[in-house]
BALOPA-918651 format. One record per atom (N, C-alpha, C, O): x, y, z. Coordinates in steps of 0.001 Angstrom, whole numbers, plus 500000, padded with zeros to 6 digits. Example, Ala and Ser with C-alpha at 12.3 -4.5 7.8 and 13.67 -1.06 7.14 Angstrom:
<sites>
513190494310507800
512300495500507800
513200496700507800
514236496681508465
512850497750507080
513670498940507140
512900500030507870
513409501138508039
</sites>
This chain:
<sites>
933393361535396371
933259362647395428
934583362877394703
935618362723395351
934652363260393321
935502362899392708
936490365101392903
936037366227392695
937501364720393250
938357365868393512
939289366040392424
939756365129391740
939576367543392289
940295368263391220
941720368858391615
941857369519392645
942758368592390755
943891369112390966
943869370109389589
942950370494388866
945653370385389585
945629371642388636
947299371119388511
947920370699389487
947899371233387089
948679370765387137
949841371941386932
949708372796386057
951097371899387902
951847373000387896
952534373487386185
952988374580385845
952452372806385748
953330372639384309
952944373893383324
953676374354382448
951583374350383682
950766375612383521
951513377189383702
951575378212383019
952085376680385186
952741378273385211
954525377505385419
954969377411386563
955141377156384548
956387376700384209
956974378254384126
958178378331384369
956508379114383915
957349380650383768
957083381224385667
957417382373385958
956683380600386401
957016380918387953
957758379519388291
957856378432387721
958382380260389878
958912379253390398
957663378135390931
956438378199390826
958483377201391484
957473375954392205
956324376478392814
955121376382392574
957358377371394123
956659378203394906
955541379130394894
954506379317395533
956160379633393918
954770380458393225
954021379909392570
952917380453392581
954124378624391680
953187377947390752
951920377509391778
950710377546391556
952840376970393296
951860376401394136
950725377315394708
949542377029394891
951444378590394965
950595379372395560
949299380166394423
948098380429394483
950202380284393634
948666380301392489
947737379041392336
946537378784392430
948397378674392177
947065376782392447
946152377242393130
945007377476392742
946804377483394702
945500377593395727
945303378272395815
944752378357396913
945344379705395054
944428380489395009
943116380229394109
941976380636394334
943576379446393031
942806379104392145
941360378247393023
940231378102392555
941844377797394346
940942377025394876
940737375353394951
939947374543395435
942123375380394055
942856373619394331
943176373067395573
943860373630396428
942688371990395660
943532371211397033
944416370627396480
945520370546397018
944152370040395200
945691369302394723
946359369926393606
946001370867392898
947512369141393589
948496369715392692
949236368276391615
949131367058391764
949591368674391100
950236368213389589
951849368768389616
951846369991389476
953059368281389739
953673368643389561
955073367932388353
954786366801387960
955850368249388040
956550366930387030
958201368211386575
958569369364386803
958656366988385852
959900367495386038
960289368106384862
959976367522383825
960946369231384774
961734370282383898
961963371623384767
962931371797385507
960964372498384566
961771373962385277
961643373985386949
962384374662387662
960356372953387542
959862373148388915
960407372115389574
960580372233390787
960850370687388777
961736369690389274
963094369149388543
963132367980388157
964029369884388390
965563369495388065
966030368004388615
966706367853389632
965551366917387759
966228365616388112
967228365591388146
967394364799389074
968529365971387704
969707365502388487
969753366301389720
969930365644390747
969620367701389858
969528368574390935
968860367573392440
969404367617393543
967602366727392124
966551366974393040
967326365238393720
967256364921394908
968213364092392289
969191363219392479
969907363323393894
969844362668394934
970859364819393324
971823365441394188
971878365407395682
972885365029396281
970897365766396216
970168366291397469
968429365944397288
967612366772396885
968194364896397586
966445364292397380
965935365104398611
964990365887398706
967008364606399675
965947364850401051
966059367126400955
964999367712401177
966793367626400773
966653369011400688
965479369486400023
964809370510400158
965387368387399195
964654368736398086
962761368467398083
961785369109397692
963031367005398832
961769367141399444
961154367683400541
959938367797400695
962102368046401373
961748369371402567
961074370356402008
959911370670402264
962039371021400980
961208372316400117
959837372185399730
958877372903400008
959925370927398894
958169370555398466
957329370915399284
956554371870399319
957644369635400303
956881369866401575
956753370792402114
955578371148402024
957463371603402805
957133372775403202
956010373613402326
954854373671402744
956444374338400942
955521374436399946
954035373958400111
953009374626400247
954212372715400064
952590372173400193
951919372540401136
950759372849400863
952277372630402306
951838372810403738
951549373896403494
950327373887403348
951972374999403332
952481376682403574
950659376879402763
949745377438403368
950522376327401458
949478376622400597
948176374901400588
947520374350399705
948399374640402132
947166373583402701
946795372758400715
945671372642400225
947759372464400220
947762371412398959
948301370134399337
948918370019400396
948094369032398451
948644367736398407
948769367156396983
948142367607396024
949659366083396919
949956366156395892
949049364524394952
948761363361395236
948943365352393924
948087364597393275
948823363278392020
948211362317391554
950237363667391752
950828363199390979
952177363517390420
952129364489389666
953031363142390521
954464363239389475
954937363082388273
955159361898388017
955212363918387316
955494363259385898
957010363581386029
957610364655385991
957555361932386245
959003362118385279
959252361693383910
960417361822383533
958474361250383143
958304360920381763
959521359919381583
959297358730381808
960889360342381164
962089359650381181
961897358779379829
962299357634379623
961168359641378959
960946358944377384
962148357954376899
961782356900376379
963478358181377015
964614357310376395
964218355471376976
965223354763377050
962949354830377324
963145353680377811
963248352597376677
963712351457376694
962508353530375437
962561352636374420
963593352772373057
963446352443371880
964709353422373808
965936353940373081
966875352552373030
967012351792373989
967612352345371457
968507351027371244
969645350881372156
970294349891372491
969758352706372622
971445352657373281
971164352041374644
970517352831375331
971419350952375236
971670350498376190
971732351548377545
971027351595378553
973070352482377035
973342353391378063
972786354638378255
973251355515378983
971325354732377287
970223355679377900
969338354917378494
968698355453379399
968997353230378112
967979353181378814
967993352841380380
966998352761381101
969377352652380767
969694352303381845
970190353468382661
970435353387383865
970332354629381884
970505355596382504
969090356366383081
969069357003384134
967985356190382234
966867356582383078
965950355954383494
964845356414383780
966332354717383584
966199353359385082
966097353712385909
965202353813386747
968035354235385685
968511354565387225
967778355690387607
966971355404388493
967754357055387213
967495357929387371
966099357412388454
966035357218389668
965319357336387593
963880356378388026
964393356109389486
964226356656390576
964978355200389098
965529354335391196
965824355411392166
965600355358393375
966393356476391452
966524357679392398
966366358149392868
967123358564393746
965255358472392673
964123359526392801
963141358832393328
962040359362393175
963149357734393953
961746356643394819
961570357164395921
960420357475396232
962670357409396835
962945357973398038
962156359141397828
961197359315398581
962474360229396651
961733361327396959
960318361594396842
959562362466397271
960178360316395952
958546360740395487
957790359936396779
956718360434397125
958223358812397477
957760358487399107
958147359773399865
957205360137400569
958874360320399926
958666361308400608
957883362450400461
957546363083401462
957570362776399410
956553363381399266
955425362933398799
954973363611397877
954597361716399221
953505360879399246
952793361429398654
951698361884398986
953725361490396956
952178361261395915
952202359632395761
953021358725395908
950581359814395312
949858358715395372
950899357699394067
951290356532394021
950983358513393454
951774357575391854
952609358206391430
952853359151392180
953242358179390528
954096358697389374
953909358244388124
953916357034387900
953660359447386845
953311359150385489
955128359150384727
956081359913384886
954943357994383956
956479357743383192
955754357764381648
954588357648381268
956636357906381181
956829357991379557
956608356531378888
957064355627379588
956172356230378014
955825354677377411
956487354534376563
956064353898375599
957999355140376558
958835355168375787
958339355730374335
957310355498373699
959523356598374045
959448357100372482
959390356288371279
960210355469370863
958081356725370709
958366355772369260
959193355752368817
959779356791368515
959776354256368486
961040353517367985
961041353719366155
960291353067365429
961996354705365669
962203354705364763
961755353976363647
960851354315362884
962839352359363565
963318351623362677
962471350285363046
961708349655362313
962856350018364503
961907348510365238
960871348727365961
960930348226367084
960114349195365755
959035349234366729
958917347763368119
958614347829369310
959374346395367105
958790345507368323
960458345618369125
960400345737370349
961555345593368645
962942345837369656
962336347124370622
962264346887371828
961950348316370196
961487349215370947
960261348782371787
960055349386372839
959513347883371444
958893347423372754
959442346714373583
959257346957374775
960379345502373127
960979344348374221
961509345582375713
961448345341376919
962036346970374966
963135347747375736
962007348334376780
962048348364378010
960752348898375669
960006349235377090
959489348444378222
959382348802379395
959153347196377630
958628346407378800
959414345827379703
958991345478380805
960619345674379320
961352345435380391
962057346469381323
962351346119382466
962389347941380809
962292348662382147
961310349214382590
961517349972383537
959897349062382100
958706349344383068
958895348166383759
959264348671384819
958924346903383976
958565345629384812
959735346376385348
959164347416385674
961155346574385702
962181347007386154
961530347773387608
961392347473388794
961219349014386651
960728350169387164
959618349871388502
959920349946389693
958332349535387960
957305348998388642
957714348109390045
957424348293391227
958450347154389421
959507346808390602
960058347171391844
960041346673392970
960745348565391134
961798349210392052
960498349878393393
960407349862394621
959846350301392451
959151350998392929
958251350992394315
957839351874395069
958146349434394263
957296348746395259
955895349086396026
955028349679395385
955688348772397200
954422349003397255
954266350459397595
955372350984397722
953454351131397748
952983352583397978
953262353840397365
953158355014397723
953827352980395862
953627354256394829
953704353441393527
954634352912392918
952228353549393304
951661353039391663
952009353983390462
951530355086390199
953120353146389695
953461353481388405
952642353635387350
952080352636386899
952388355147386663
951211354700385476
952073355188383924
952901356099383891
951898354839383416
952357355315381764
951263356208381311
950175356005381849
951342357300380294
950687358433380060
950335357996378355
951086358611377597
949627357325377832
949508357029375890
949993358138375417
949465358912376214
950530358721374800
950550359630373718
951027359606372342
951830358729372025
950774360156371792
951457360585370229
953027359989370270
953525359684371353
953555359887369377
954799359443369124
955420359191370390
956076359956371096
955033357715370601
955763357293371823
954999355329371613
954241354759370828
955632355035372589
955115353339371724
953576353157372743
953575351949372977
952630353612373260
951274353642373431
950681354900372784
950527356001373313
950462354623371877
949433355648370565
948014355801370958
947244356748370797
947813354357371649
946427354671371530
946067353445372390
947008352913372979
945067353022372515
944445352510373805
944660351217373729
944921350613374770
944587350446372344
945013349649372077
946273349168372363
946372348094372957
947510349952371950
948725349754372136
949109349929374142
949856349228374824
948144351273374616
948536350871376095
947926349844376710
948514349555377751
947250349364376552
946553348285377079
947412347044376796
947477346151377641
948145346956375500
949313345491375363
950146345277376437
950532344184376852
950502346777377030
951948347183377690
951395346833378848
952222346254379552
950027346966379500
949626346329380827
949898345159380942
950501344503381791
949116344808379467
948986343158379650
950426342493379959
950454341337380381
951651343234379749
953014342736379310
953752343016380880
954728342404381315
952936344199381632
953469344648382677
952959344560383879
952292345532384236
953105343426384828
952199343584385771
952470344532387152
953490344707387820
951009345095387283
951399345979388077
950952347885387674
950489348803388351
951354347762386392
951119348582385370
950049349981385744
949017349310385729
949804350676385899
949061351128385374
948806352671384359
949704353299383798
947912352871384355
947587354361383065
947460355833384108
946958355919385229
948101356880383282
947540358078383466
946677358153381757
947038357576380731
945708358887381912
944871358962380633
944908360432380373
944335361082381247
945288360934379666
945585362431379349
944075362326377838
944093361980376657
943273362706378542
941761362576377633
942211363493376102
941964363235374924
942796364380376600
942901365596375223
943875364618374050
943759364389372846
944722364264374964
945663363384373818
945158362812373079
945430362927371884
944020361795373650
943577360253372549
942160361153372057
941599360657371080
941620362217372532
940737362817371797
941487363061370609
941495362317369628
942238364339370755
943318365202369480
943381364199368069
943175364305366860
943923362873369337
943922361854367749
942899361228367212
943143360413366322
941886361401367515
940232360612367108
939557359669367919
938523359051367666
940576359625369349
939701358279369892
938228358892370586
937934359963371119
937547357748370313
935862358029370665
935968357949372196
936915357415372773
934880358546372828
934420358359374396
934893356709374724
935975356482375266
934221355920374441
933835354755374283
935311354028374017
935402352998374686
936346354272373307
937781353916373526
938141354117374486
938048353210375313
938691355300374852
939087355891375942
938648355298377240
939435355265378186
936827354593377387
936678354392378459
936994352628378413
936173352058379132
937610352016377995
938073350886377846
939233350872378741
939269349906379503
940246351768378830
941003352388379347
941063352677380903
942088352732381582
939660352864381364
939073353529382615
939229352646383777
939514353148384864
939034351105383626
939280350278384560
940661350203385039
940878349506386029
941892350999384315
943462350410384744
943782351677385053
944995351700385263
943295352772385191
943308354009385079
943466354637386648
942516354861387398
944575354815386889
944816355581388799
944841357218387900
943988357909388456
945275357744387148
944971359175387397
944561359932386066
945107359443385076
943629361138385775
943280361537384483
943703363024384321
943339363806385200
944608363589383036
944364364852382732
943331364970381966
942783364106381282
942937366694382178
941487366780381249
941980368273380633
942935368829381176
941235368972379371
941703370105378572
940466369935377648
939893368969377143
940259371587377638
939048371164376369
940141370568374880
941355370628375078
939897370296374175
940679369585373012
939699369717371634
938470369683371590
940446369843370778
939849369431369200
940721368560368217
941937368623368400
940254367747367187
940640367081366269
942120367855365679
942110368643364733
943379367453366446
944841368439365600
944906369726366460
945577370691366096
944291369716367452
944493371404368989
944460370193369845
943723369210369906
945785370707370652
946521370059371635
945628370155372806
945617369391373772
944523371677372506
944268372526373577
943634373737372432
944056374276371409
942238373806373356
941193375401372867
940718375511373690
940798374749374654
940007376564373607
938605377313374515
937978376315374905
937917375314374191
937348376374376184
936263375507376413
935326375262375712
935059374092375442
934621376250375258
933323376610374547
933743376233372800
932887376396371931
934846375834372531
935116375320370766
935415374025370671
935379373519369549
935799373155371904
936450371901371749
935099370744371797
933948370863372215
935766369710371225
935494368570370899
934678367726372370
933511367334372358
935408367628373268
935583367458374824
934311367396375296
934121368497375813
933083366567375444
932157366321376459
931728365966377833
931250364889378191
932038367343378777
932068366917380189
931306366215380670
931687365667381705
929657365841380088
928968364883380690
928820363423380073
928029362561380456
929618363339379181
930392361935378344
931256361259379589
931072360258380282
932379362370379541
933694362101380693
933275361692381647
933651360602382077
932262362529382346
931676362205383851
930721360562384061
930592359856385062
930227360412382766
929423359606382752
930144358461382397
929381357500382295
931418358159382146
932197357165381403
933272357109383115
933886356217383701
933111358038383278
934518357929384567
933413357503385926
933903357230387021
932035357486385729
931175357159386813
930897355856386740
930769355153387743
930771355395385431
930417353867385438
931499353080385564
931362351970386079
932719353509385126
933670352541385573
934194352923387051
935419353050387071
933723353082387976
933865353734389384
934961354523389540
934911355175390584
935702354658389036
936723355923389012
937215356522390309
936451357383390746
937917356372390786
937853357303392439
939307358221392386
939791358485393486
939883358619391416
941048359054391577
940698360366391478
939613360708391947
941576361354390834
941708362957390630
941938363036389424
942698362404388691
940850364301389154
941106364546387421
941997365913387630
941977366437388744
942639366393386761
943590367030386367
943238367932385627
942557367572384666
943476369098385730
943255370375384885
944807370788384314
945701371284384999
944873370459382926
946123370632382622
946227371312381503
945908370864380401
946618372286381689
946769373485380225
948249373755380344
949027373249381153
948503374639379400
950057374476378852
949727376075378289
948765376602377730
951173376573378793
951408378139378330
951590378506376776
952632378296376153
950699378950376364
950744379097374853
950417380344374071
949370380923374358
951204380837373096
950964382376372306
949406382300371844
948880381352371260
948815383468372222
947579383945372408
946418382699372514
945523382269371787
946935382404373766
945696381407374730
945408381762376070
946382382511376155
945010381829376919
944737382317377882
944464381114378810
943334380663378996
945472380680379319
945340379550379695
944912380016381115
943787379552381303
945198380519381875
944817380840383129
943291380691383250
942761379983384106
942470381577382114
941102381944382035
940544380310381931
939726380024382805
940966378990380768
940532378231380492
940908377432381664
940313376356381718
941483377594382326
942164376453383623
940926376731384474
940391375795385069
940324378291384583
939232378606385313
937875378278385579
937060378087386482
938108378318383773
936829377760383688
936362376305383343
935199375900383327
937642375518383036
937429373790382878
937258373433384654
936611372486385102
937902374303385352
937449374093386769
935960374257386993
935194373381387391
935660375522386675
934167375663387277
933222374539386607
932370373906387231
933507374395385245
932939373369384611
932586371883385150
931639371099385084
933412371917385515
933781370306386310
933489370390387508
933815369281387932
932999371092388542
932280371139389340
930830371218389417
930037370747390232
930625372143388051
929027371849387663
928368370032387443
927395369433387902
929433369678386561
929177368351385987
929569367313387107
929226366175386787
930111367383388172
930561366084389054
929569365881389707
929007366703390429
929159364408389455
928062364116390252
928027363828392056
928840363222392754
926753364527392428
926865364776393935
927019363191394942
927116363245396168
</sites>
């Protein structure tokens, strides 16, 4: 049966602690967590193991587990040498912690669209994802996230970067390649390389709407994530925004998605 997380990035205006404990109140077993206000990468660098005690503890305290990591670390497809090797390293750093806190994967950035070279900006990404993927070794699957201005646009373009990367795989953030026009039927092309999914109601240019206005077909999704056997965790991921109510829509893309998951 296919299980639901909630991704902390939602309540970025509480601490970790509190982001977690609202989760499970919400009625999450899993969690979403990624780095800016709830994970300080050089901080978490500094002291990993302090740092994953805290998690842990956290998780336990509110009976959650963790569903996924975003360190993004967009600079991979940057010309300067000494960013892209700076969030390599970073990357290498942080392995220890994300095994220690046994999420299943970690979502990275597919590098930022390259200005001037697009194909120099690919040689850069594919070689510190193969790097990366690498470091990483067995028992935590690397996925890249497609998005908007970044060098996987679209399903097409992430799917090259597999082919280029073995090992590879996708987080599919559905609202994204919706927002930009991709059909059900793209997206589920996608579905076979696919370890983890965010979901958001979405419209054509809205990052993010109401359930009840968006574009977003839960029994499309369900029916596209069933035939390609799918067994991972979908993601409820909303983002704090002037007059949205994200709490309410996090509520109800939950209840939603429990109606629609097949028994």
């Amino acid at each position: 049966m296919l299980e639901f997380s909630c991704h902390a990035w939602a309540f970025d205006d509480l601490t970790l602690t509190e982001a977690l404990g609202t989760i499970a109140r919400l009625g999450f077993r899993y969690v979403d967590i990624g780095s800016g206000a709830h994970l300080n990468l050089v901080k978490a660098i500094a002291d990993v193991r302090r740092v994953a005690t805290d998690i842990q503890s956290d998780l336990r305290v509110y009976n959650l587990k963790l569903a996924d990591v975003a360190l993004l670390l967009p600079g991979i497809s940057a010309d300067d040498e000494t960013m892209r090797r700076d969030e390599i390293e970073q990357f290498k750093a942080l392995i220890l912690l994300l095994k220690a806190l046994g999420t299943p994967g970690v979502t990275l950035s597919p590098g930022a669209l390259h200005p001037t070279d697009a194909d120099a900006g690919y040689v850069h990404v594919v070689d510190a994802l193969r790097e990366m993927v690498d470091a990483a070794g067995d028992g935590l699957t690397v996925s890249i996230e497609p998005q908007p201005a970044t060098m996987a646009r679209n399903p097409n373009e992430a799917l090259a970067l597999l082919m280029d990367v073995p090992g590879l795989k996708l987080t599919v953030d559905w609202a994204q390649l919706t927002q930009q026009g991709s059909a059900t039927e793209d997206i589920a092309r996608l579905l076979p390389h696919t370890r983890h999914v965010h979901l958001r109601q979405t419209k054509r240019d809205h990052m993010q709407t109401v359930l009840e206005q968006g574009a977003l077909k839960l029994p499309e999704v369900m029916a596209a994530l069933t035939e390609a056997r799918y067994t991972g965790i979908l993601c409820v991921e909303y983002s704090r925004a002037p007059a949205f109510n994200h709490l309410r829509e996090t509520v109800k893309l939950r209840d939603a998605l429990r109606a629609a998951r097949p028994s």
